[in-house]
C-alpha positions in Angstrom: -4.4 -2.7 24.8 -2.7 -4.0 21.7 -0.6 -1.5 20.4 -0.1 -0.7 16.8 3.0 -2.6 16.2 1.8 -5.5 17.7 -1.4 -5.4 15.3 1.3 -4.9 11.9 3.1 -8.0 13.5 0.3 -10.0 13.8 -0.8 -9.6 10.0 2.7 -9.8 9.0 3.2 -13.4 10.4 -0.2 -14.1 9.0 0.2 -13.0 5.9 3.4 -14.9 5.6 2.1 -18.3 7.7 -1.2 -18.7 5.5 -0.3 -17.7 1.9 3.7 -18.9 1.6 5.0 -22.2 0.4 8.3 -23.7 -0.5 8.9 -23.1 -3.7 7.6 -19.9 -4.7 8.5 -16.6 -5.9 7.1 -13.8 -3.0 6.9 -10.2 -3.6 8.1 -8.4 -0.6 6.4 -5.2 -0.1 7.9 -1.7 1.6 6.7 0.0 5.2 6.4 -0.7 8.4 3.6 -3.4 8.1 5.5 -5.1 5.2 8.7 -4.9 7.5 7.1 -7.8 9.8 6.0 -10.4 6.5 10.0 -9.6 5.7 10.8 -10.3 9.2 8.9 -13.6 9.4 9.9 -14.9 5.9 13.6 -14.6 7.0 12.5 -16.6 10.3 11.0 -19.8 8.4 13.6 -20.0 6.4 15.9 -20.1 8.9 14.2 -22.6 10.6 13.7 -24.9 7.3 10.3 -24.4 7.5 10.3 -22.8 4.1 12.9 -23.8 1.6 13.2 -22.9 -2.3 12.3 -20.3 -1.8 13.4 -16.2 -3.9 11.8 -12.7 -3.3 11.9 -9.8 -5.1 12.0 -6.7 -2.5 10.1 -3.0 -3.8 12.5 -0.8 -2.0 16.1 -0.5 -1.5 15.7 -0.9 2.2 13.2 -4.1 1.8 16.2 -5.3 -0.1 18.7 -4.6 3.1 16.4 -5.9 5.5 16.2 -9.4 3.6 19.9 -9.6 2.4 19.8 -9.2 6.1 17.9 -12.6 6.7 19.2 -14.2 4.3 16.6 -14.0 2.0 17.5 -15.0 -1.3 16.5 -12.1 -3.8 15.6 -12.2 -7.1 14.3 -9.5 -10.0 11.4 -9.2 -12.3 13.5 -9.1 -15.1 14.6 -12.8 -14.0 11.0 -14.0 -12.5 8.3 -11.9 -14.4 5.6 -14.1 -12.6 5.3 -13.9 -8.6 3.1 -16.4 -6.6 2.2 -13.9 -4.1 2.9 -10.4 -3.1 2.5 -8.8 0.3 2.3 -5.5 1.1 0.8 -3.1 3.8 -1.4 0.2 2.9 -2.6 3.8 3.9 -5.7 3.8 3.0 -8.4 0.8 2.3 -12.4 1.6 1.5 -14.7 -0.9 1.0 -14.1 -1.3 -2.6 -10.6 -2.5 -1.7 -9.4 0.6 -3.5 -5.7 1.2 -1.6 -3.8 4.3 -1.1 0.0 3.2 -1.4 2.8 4.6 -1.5 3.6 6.4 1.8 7.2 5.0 2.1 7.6 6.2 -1.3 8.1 2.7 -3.3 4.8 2.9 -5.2 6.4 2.5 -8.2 8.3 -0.6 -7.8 5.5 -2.2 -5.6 2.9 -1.8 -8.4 5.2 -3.2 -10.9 5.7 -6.3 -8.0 2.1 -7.0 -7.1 0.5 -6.4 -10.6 3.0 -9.7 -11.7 1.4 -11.8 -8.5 -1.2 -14.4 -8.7 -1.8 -13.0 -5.1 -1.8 -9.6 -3.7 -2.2 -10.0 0.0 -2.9 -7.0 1.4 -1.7 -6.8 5.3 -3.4 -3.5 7.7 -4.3 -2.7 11.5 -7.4 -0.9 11.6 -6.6 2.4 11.4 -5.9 2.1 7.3 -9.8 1.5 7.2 -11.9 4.3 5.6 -15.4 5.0 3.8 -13.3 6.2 0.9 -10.1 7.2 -0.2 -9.0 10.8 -0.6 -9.0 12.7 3.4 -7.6 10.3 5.6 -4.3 9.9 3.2 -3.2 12.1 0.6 -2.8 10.1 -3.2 0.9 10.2 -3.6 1.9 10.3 -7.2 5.3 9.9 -8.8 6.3 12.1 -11.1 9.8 13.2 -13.4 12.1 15.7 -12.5 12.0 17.5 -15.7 9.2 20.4 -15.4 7.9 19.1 -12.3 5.8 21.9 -11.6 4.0 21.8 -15.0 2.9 18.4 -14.0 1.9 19.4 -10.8 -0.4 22.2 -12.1 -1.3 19.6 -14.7 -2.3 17.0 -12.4 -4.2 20.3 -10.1 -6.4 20.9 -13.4 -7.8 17.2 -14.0 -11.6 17.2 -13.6 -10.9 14.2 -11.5 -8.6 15.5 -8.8 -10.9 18.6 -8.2 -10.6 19.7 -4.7 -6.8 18.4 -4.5 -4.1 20.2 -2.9 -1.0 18.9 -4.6 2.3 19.3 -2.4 6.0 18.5 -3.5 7.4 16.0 -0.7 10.4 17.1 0.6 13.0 15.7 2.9 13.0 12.0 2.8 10.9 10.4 0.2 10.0 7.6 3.1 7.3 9.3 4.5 4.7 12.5 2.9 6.0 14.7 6.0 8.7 17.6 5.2 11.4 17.0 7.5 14.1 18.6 5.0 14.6 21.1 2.7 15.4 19.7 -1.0 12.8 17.8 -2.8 12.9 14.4 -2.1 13.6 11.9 -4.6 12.8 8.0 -4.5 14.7 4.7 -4.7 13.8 5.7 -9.0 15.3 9.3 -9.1 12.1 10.3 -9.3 9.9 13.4 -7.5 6.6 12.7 -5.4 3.3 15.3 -5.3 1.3 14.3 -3.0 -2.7 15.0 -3.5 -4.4 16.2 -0.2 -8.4 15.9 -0.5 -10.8 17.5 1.9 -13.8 15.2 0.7 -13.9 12.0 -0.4 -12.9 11.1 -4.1 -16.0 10.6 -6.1 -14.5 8.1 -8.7 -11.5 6.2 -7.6 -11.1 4.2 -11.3 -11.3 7.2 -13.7 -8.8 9.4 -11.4 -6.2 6.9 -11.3 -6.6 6.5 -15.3 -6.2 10.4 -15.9 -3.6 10.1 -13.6 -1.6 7.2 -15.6 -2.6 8.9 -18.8 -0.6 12.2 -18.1 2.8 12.9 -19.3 5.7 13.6 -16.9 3.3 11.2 -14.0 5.2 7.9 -14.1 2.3 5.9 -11.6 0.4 7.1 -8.7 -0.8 5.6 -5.8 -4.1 4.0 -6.1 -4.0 0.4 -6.4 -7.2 -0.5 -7.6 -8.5 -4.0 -8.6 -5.3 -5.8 -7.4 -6.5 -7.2 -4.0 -7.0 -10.9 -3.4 -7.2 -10.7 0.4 -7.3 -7.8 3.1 -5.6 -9.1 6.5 -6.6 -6.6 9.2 -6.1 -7.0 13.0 -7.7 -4.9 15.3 -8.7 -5.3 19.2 -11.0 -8.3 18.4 -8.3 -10.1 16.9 -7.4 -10.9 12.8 -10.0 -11.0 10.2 -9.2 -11.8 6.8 -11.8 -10.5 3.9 -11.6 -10.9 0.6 -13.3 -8.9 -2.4 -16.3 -12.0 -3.1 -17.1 -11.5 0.8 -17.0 -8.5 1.9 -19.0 -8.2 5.7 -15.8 -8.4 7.4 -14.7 -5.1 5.6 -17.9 -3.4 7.1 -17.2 -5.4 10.5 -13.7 -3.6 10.4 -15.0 -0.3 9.5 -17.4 -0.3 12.9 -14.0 -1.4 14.8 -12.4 1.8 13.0 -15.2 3.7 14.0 -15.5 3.1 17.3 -12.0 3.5 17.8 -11.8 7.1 16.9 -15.1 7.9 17.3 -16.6 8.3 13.7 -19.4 6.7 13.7 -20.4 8.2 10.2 -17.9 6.8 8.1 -19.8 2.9 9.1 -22.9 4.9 7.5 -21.5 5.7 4.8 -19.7 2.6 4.1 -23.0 0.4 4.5 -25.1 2.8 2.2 -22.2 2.1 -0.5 -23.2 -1.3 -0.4 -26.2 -1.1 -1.0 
């Protein structure tokens, strides 16, 4: 059987191999998925199968790894305009609604891939779901200053109902707590992140009460950004994109069957409908 990094590779390369070409400006995304585009981008240019080419990295350690390759790097306030972006995720639905922000960089990867003509998205299977909200808590980032009144805040919006917020503690790489102060991200900012039981019954208006709310500085849907979904799974690599979306349903039954929920392919055809 494949195993999971194997799967991240694969899209990696992909994602790097189909949408990357001398000259551009590429938006290097954070995680362990994104770590494999980074990885192959260092390769071809090594090789001098890419040339001309500068990145702009969403994380300080996205930003070691290429300085690492030899990558040459670059900032938004030099290059406001990207030709592509790539990126892994937590979460994807059938909508192409993303949960981000796992490893933390949410902030500085939405400011990345909104600037990109492209935003390919790179996955393994196991991201798929019928909807965001209980198989990855929403991280949102938030300012030190009276971080619990936004937390309670962000509890009370109509549109997070259901939500248990928690403070991530310990690293701000990952939502587990593996120390004891708060964690704070690459921004010297704090992270809540917003565990949901059920799925969340509108994606677009939580994310704007979410944006709209003082002390949040951005959350981690990513809604409306995707140009392509790369997702490998046992049956190999499919790549969907929002104007055709049967391989997104094709995925979900791989998903499914996978970890036996067979519901969550029901309810991702019935939203199609």
């Amino acid at each position: 059987m494949t195993s999971q990094d194997e799967l991240k590779k694969q899209t990696g390369y992909k994602a790097i191999d189909d949408y990357v070409e001398s000259g551009m400006v590429v938006g290097l995304g954070t995680g362990s998925t994104a770590y494999f585009a980074v990885e192959r981008l260092g390769q071809k240019l090594k090789s001098g199968e890419l040339k001309d080419i500068v990145a702009i990295p969403t994380s300080v350690r996205t930003k070691e790894q290429a300085e690492s390759l030899g990558i040459p790097l670059v900032t938004l306030d030099t290059h406001s305009k990207l030709d592509v972006a790539i990126d892994g995720a937590d979460n994807v639905d059938p909508g192409f609604n993303l949960v981000k922000g796992g490893g933390g960089a949410l902030l500085r990867e939405k400011m990345v891939e909104l600037s990109a003509d492209k935003f390919i998205v790179i996955v393994d299977e196991s991201k798929l779901c019928a909807g965001l909200g209980p198989g990855f808590p929403i991280p949102v980032e938030i300012t030190p200053f009276c971080h619990e009144h936004t937390i309670r805040t962000i509890a009370a919006l109509p549109s997070c109902a259901g939500c248990k917020p928690v403070l991530r503690m310990g690293s701000s790489s990952n939502n587990k707590v593996d120390g004891d102060e708060i964690a704070v991200t690459d921004n010297g900012n704090y992270i809540v992140d917003l565990n949901f039981t059920e799925t969340i019954k509108n994606v677009p208006k939580m994310a704007a009460d979410l944006k709209s709310l003082c002390g949040v500085v951005d959350h981690g849907i990513f809604s409306g950004m995707t140009t392509a979904v790369i997702c490998a799974g046992a049956d190999g690599v499919v790549v969907t994109t929002p104007e055709k979306r049967d391989e997104i349903v094709f995925n979900l039954a791989i998903a499914s069957a996978s970890i036996g929920l067979v519901a969550m392919l029901a309810s991702a055809i019935s939203r199609r409908r």
